[in-house]
PALUM-669707 format. One line per field, with one value per residue: residue number from 1; x, y, z of N, C-alpha, C in turn. Coordinates in Angstrom, 1 decimal. Example, Ala and Ser with C-alpha at 12.3 -4.5 7.8 and 13.67 -1.06 7.14 Angstrom:
// PALUM-669707
i [1 2];
nxx [13.2 12.8];
nyy [-5.7 -2.2];
nzz [7.8 7.1];
caxx [12.3 13.7];
cayy [-4.5 -1.1];
cazz [7.8 7.1];
cxx [13.2 12.9];
cyy [-3.3 0.0];
czz [7.8 7.9];
// end
This chain:
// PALUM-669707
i [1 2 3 4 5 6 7 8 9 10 11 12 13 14 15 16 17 18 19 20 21 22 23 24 25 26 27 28 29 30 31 32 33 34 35 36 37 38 39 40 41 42 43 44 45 46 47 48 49 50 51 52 53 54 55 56 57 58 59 60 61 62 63 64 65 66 67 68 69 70 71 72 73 74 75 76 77 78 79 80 81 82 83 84 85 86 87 88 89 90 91 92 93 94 95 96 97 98 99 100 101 102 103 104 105 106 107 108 109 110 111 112 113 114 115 116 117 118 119 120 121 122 123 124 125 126 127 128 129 130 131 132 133 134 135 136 137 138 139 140 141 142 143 144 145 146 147 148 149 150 151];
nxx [0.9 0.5 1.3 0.7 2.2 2.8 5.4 6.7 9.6 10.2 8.6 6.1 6.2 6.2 5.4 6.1 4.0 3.6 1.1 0.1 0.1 -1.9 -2.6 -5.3 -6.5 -5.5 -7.5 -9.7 -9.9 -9.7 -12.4 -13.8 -13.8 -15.2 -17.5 -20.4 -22.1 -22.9 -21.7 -22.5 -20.6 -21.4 -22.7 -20.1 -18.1 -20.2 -19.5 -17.0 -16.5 -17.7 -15.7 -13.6 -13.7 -12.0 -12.1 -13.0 -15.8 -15.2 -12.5 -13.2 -14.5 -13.0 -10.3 -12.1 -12.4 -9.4 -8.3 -10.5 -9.5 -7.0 -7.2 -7.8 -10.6 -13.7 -15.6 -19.1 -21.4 -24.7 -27.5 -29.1 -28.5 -26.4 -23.3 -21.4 -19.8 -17.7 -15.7 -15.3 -12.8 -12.9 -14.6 -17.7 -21.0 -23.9 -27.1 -30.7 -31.9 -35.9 -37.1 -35.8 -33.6 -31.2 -28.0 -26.5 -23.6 -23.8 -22.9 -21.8 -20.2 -18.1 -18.7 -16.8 -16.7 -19.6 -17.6 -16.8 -18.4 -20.5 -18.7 -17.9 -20.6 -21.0 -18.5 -17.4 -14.9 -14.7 -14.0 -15.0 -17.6 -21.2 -23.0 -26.2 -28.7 -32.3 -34.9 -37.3 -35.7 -35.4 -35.7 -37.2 -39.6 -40.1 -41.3 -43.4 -45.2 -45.6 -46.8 -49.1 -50.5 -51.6 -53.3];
nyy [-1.2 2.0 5.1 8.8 11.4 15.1 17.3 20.3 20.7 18.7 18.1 16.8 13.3 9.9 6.5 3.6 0.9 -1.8 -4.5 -5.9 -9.2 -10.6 -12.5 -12.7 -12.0 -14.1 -16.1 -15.1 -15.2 -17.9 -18.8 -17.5 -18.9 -21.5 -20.7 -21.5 -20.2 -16.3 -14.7 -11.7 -9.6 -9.2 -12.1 -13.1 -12.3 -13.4 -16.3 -15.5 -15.3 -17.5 -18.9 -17.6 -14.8 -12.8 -10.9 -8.4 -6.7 -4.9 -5.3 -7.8 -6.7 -4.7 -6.4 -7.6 -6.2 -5.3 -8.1 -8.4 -6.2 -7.0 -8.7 -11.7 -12.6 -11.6 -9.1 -8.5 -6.1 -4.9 -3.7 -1.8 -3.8 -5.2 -5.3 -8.2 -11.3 -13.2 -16.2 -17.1 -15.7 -15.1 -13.7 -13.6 -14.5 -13.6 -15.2 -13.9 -14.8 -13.6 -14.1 -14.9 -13.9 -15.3 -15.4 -17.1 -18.4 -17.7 -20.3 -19.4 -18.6 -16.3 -12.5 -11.1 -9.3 -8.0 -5.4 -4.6 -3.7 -2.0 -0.4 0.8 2.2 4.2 5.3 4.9 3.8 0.3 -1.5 -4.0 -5.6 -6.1 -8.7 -9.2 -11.7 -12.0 -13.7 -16.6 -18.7 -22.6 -23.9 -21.9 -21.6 -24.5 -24.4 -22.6 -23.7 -25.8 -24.8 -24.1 -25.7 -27.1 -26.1];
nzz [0.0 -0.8 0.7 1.4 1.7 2.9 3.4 4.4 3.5 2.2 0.0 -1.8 -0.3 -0.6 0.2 0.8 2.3 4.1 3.8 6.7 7.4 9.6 12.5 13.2 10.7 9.3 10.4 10.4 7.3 6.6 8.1 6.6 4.0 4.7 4.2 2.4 1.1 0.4 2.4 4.8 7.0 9.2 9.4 8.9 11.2 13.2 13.2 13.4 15.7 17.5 17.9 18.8 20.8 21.6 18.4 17.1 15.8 14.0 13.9 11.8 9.8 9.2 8.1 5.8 4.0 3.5 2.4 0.4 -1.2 -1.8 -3.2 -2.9 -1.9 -3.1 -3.1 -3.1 -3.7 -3.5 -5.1 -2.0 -0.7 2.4 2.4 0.9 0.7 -1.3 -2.0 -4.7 -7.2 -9.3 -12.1 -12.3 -12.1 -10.3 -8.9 -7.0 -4.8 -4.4 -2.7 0.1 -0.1 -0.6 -2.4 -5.2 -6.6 -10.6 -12.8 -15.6 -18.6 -18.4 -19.9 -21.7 -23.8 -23.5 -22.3 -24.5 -25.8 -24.6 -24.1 -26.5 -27.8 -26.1 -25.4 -22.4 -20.8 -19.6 -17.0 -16.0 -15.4 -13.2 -13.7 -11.9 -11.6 -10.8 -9.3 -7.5 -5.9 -6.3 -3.4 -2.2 -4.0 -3.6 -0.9 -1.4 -3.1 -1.2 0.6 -0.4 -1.4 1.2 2.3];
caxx [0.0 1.3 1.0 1.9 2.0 3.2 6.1 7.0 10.3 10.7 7.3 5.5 6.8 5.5 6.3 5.4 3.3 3.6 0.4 0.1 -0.6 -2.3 -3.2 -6.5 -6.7 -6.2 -8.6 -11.3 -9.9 -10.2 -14.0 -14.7 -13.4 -16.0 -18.8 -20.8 -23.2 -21.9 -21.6 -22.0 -19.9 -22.4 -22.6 -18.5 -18.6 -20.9 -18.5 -15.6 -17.1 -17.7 -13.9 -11.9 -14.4 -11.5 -11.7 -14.1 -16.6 -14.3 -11.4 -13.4 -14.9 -11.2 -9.8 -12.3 -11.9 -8.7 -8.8 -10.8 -8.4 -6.1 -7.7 -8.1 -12.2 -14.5 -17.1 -20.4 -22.1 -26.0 -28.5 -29.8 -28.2 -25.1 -21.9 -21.0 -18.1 -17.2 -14.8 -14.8 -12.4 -12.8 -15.1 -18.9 -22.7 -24.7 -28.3 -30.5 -33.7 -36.5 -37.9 -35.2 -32.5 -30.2 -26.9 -26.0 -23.0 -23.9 -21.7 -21.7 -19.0 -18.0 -18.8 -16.0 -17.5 -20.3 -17.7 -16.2 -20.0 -20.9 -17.6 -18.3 -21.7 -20.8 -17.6 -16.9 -13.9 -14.9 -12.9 -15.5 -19.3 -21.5 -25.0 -26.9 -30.2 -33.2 -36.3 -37.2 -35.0 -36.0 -36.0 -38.7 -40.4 -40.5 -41.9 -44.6 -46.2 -46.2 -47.8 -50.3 -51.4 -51.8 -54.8];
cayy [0.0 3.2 6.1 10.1 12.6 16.6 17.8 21.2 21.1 17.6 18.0 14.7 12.0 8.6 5.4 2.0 0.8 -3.4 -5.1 -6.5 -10.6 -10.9 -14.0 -12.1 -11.7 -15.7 -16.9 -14.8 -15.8 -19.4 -18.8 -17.6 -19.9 -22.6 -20.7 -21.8 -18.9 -15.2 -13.9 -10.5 -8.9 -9.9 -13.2 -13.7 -12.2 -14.7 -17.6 -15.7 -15.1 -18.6 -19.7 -16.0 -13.8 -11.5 -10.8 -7.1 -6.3 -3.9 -6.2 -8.5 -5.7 -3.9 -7.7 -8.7 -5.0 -6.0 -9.1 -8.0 -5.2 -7.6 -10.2 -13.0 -12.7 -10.4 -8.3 -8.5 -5.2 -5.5 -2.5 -1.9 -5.1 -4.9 -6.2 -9.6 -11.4 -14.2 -16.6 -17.2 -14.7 -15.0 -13.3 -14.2 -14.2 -14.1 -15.1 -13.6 -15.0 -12.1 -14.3 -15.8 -13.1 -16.1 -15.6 -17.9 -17.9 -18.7 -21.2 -19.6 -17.6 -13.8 -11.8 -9.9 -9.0 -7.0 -4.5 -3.4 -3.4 -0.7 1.0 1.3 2.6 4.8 6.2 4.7 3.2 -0.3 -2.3 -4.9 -5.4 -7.1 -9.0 -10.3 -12.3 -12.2 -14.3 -17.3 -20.1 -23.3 -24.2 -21.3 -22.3 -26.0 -24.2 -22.0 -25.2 -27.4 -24.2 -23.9 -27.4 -27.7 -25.2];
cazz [0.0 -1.1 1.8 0.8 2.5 2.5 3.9 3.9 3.5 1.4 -1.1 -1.7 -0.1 -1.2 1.3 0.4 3.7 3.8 4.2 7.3 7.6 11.0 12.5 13.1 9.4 8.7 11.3 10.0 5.8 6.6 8.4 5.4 3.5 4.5 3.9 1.1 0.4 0.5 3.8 5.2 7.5 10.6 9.2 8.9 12.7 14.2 13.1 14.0 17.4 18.1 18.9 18.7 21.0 21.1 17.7 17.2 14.5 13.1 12.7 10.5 8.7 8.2 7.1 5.1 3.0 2.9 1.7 -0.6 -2.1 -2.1 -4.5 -2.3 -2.0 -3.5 -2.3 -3.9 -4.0 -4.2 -4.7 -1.3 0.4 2.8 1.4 1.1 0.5 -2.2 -2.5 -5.7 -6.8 -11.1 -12.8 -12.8 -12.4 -9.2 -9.0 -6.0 -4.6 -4.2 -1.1 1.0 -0.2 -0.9 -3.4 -5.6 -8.1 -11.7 -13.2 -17.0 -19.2 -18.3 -21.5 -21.4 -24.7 -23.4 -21.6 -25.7 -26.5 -24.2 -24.6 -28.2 -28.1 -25.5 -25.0 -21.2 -20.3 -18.6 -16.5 -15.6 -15.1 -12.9 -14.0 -11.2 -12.1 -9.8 -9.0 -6.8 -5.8 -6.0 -2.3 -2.2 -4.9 -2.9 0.1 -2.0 -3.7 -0.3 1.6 -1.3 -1.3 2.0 2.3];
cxx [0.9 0.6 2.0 1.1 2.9 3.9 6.7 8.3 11.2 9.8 6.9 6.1 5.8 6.6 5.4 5.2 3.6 2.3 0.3 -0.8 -0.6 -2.9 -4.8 -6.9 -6.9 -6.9 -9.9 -11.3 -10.7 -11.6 -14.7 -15.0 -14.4 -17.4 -18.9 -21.8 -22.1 -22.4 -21.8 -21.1 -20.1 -22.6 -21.1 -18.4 -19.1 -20.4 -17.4 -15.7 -17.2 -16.6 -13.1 -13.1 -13.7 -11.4 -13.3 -14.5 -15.3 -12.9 -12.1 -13.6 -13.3 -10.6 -10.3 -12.4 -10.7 -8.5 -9.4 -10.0 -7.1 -6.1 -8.0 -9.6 -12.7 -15.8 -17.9 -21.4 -23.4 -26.6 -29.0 -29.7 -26.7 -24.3 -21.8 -20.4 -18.6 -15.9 -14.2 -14.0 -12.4 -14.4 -16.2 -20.2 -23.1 -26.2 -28.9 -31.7 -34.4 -37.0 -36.9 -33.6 -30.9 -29.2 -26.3 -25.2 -23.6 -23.2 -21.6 -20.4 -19.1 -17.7 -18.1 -16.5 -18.9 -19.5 -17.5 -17.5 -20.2 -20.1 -17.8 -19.0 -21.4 -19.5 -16.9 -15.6 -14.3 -14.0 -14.1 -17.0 -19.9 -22.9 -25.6 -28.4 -31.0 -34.5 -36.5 -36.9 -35.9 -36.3 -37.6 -39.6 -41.2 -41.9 -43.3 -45.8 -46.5 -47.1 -49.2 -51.1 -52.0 -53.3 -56.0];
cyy [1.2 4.4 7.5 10.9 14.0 16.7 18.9 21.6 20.1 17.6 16.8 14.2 10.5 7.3 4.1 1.4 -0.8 -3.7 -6.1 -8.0 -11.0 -12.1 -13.5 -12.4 -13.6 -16.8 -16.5 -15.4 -17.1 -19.5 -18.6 -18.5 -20.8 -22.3 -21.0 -20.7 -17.6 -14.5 -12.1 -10.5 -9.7 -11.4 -13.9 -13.5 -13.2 -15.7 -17.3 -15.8 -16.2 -18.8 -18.4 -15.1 -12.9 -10.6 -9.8 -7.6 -5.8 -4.9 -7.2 -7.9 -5.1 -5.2 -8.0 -7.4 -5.7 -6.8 -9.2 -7.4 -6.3 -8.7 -11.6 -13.4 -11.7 -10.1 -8.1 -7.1 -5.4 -4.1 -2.5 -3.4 -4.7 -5.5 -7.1 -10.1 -13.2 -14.7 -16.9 -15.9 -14.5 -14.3 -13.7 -14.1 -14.3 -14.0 -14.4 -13.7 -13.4 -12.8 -14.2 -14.4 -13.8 -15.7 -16.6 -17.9 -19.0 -19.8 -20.9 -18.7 -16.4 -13.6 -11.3 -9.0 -7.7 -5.1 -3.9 -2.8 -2.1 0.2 1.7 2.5 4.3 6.1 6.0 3.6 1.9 -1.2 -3.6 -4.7 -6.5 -7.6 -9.6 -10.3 -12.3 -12.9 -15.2 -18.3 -20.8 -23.8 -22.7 -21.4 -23.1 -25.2 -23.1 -22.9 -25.9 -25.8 -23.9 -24.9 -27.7 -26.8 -25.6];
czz [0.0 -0.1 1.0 1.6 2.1 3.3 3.7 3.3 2.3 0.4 -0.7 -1.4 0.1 0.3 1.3 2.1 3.3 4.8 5.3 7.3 9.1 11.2 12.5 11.7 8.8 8.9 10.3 7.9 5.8 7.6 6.8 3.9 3.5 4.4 2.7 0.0 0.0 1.7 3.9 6.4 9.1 10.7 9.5 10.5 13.8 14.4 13.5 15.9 18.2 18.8 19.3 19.1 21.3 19.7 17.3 15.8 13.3 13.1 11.9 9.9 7.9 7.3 6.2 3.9 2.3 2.3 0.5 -2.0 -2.4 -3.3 -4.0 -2.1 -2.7 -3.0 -3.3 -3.4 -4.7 -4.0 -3.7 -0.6 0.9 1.8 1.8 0.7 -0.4 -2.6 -3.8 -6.5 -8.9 -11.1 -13.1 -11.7 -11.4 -9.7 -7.6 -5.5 -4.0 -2.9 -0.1 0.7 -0.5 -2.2 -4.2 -6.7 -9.3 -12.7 -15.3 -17.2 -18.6 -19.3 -21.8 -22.5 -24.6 -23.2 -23.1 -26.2 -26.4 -24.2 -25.8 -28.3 -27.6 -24.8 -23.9 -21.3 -19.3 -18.5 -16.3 -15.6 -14.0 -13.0 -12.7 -11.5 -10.6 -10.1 -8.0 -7.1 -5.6 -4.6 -1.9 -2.4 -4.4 -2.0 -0.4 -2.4 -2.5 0.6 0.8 -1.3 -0.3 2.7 1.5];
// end
């Protein structure tokens, strides 16, 4: 991590910061690690809490940023949902039930294709995109049909 600052008497000075590897940091990696869904923040928390109840909100929150920035997980950004964290760290599709609010990655190609599309058309410079699909998971689904029938 690159740190600058102003000195009046030196101008900019630039100073390569080194990312700290805390054990804090690889307790809460490997929690997350075994989730299957995508976690939030309060979710990663609750599991770290179990065994490491020294271990604050705000250090999982600051780790799991990091982590992030770093390329090891990625943070899923949802309209109007907290953040939530994914392992899978390549390039691809989430679906997102409208009942149950469940995450699930989609297992097809990344377009990369789309981003020259919209550059084209448009003029923007994209680095990336992200589609997520919405409607109801099948475990919803299930429990829609068995609470319909049973009336």
């Amino acid at each position: 991590m690159l740190v600058c600052f102003y000195c009046k008497n030196k101008g900019l000075i630039k100073i390569e910061k080194k990312k700290r590897n805390t054990v804090q940091k690889k307790i809460i990696y490997e929690i997350l690690k075994e989730f299957k869904n995508h976690p939030t923040v309060e979710d990663v928390y609750a599991e770290v809490k179990k065994t490491h109840a020294n271990i604050s909100k705000n250090t999982v929150y600051r780790n799991l940023r990091q982590l992030a920035d770093d390329g090891k997980i990625r943070k899923v950004s949802l309209p109007g949902e907290q953040e939530r964290y994914d392992n899978a760290t390549v390039q691809h599709y989430h679906y997102q039930c409208k009942i149950c609010n469940s995450i699930y990655d989609i297992g097809i190609e990344y377009l990369d294709s789309i981003n020259e599309t919209v550059s084209k058309m448009y003029g923007f410079q994209i680095d990336e995109h992200e589609l997520v699909f919405r409607g109801i998971c099948p475990k919803c689904v299930d429990a829609y049909n068995k609470s319909s029938t049973t009336k």
